[in-house]
N, C-alpha and C positions, 0 to 999 in steps of 0.2 A: 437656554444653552444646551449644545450636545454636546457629546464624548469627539463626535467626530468632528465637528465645531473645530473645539481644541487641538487635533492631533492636526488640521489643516493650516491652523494658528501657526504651531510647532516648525511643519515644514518649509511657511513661507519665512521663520525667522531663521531658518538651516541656509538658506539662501541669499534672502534681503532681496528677492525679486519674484515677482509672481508670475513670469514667464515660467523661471525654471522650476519653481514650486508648481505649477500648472502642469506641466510636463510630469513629472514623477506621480504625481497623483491621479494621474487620467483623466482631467474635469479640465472643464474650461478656463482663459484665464477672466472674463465675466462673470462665472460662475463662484469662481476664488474670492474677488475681489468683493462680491456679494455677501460672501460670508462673513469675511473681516469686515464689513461693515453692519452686517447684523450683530457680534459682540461690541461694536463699540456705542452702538446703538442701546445697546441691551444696560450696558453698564456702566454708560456717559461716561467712556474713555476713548483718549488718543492712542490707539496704541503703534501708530506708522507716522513718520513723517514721508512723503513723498516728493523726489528728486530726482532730476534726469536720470542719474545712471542707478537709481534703484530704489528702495525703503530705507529707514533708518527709525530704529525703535525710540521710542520715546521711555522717558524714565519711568512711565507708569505703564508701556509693554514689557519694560525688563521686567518690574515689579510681577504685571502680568503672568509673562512667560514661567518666574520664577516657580510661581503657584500652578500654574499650569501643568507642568512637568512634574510638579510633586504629585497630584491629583492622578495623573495620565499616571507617574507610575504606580502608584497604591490601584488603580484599577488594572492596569496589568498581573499584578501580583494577587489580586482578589480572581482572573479571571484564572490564570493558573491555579491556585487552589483549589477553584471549584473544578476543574477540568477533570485536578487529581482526584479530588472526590467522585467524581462520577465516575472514573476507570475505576478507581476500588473496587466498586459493585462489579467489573468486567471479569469473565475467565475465558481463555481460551482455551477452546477444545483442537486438542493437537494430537494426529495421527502419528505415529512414531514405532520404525522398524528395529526389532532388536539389532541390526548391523550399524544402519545409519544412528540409531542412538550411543553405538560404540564411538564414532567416528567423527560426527560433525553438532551434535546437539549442546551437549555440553558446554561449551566453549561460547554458544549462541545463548544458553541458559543463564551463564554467570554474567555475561554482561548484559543480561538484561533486566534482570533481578536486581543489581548494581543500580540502573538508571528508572527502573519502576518496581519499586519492593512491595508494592499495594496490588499491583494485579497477579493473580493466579494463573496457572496452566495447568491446565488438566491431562495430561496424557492420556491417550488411547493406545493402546496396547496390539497393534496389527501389524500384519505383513502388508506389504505395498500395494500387492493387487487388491487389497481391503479396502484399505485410504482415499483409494484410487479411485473409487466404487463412493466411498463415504462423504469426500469430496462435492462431487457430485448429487449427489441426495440431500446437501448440506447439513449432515451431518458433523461436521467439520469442519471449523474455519482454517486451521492449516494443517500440512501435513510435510512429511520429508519423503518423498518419493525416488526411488530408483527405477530408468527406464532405460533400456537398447536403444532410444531413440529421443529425440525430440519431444516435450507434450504437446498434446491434441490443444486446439485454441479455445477447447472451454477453459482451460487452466489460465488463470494468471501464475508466473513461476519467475524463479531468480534460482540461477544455476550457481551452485553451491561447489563442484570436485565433478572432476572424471576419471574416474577410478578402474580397477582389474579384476574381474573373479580368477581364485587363487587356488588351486588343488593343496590345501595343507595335511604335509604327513608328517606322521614319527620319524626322529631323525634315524631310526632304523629300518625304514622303509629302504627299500631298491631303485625307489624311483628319485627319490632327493639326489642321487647322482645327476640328475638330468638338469639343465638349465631353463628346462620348458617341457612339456608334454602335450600329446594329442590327447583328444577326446573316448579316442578308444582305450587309451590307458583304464578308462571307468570302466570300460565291463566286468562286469563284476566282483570290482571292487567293493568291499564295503564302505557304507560311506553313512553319515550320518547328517543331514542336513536340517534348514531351518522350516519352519511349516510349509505346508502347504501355502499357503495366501501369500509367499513372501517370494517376491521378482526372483531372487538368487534359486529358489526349487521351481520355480515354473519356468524360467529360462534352461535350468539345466536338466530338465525330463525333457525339455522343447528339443533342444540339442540334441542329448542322445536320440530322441526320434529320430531326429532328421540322419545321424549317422547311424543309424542302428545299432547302437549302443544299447545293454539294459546294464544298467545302475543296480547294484544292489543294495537298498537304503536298508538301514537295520536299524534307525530310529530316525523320528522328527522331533527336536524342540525348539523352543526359543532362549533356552536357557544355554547364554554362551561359556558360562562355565563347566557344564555339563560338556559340551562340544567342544573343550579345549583341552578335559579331563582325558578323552576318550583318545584325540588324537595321541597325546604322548603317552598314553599305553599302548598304542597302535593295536588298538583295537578295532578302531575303522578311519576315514579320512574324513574330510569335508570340505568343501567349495562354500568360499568369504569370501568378502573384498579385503583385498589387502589391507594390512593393520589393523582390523578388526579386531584379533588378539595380538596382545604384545610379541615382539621377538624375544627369541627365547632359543638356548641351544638344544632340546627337547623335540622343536620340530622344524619343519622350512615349510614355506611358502612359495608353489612354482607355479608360473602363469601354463593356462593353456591354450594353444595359439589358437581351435575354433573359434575362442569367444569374444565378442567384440567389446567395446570400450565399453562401460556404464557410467549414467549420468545422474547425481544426484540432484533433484530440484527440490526447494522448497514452494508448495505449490498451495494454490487457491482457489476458489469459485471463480471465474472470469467475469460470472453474471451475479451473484451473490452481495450483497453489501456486507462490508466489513466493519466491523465496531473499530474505534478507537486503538483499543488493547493489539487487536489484529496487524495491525499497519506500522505501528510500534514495535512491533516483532520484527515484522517485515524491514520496515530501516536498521534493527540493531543485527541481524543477517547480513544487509547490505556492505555496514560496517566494518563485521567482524571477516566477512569474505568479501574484499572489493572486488576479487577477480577469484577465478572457481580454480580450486585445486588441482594439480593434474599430479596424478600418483608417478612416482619413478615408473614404475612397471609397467606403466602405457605402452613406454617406446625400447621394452627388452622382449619384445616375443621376438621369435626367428620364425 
């Protein structure tokens, strides 16, 4: 006797016909009808009576069936345990931007820890054009990527938000008068942004290029506390994705119209295999975001 033996047993008594039991299970119905005859062979039982319009279990298939189902399910439950056992030993190594870890991880985090408290994640600590890179070399089974554009089809991805880069100032700034701002408001402004490696500072040196703009940056960090400190001193400004730091009457958040929408993706090796752990992430993302976020502030630039 197999396992699959049984679960074929199962099916044709879900039915009481081996046509439609044939059909759900993708096998022949000679095929089927071979089987139930090898367990009753096996274990000199009737377990069908046969009648025009279908089977009909005999007292000693119910018996059968009884035992069957208990067995089928104690090996379902032995296969899940061990499945958990083997992700235990799993960690994912997950790239992760100080912005999009303000915004979208969290929220992915707790319910995932909820549905598997056995596997670990490991954070990586970069800017996007890092991850992006790290991805790639597989160095990284996931990451949270920020892009202008679409990813390239080495990526497997699942679009997470489309969000705004946000000029945030002291609310004693001159410019929080304004419902929007250009690009050239930045010249020489101070401004204080996040690394180098990270989409938000290499799109916005991109920008200013393109407009001849120079930026005055008078620090880089990762540290959005530092960079939330500075703004309500107005001491200098800084370009986030909206909400990144809380609202707060201290400072405003104003889009600026050069810059186009940003997409956050949670993204993959396309060609890479993925552990168990990995894929399980990937569904409780699915989840948590059925449909990608679109920030208010998409559709108030003027």
């Amino acid at each position: 006797m197999k396992f699959i033996q049984l679960k074929y047993f199962q099916t044709v008594c879900k039915y009481n016909n081996l046509t439609r039991a044939a059909k759900e299970l993708h096998i022949s119905q000679p095929g089927l009808t071979h089987v139930i005859h090898e367990l009753e062979q096996e274990f000199g039982l009737t377990l069908f009576l046969r009648q025009n319009k279908g089977l009909i279990l005999t007292e000693q298939g119910k018996q059968f069936l009884d035992e069957a189902n208990l067995l089928l399910s104690q090996v379902d439950a032995f296969t899940g345990r061990m499945k958990m056992l083997g992700q235990s030993n799993q960690t994912i190594q997950f790239g992760l931007a100080p912005a999009s870890a303000t915004l979208f991880f969290s929220p992915v985090m707790q319910a995932f820890h909820r549905m598997y408290p056995e596997i670990k994640v490991n954070v990586i600590e970069n800017g996007s054009m890092k991850n992006h890179q790290q991805i790639l070399d597989g160095k990284l089974d996931l990451a949270l990527l920020s892009t202008g554009s679409p990813v390239s089809s080495a990526f497997g991805s699942y679009k997470i938000a489309i969000t705004d880069i946000c000029l945030y100032l002291s609310k004693d700034h001159p410019l929080t008068d304004q419902n929007s701002v250009s690009i050239k408001d930045l010249d020489q402004l101070p401004l204080v942004l996040l690394s180098e490696d990270s989409f938000l500072t290499t799109n916005t040196l991109k920008t200013c290029a393109q407009y001849k703009v120079t930026p005055k940056i008078i620090l880089t960090t990762n540290q959005i506390s530092i960079i939330r400190q500075l703004i309500e001193s107005n001491t200098a400004a800084s370009l986030l994705f909206h909400k990144t730091i809380p609202d707060s009457p201290l400072y405003k958040a104003v889009p600026i119209r050069e810059f186009g929408k940003v997409y956050i993706y949670l993204a993959w090796n396309q060609y890479n295999p993925l552990n168990a752990a990995a894929k399980h992430f990937i569904q409780v993302t699915e989840s948590v975001y059925p449909e990608p976020i679109i920030d208010s502030y998409c559709s108030r630039k003027k």
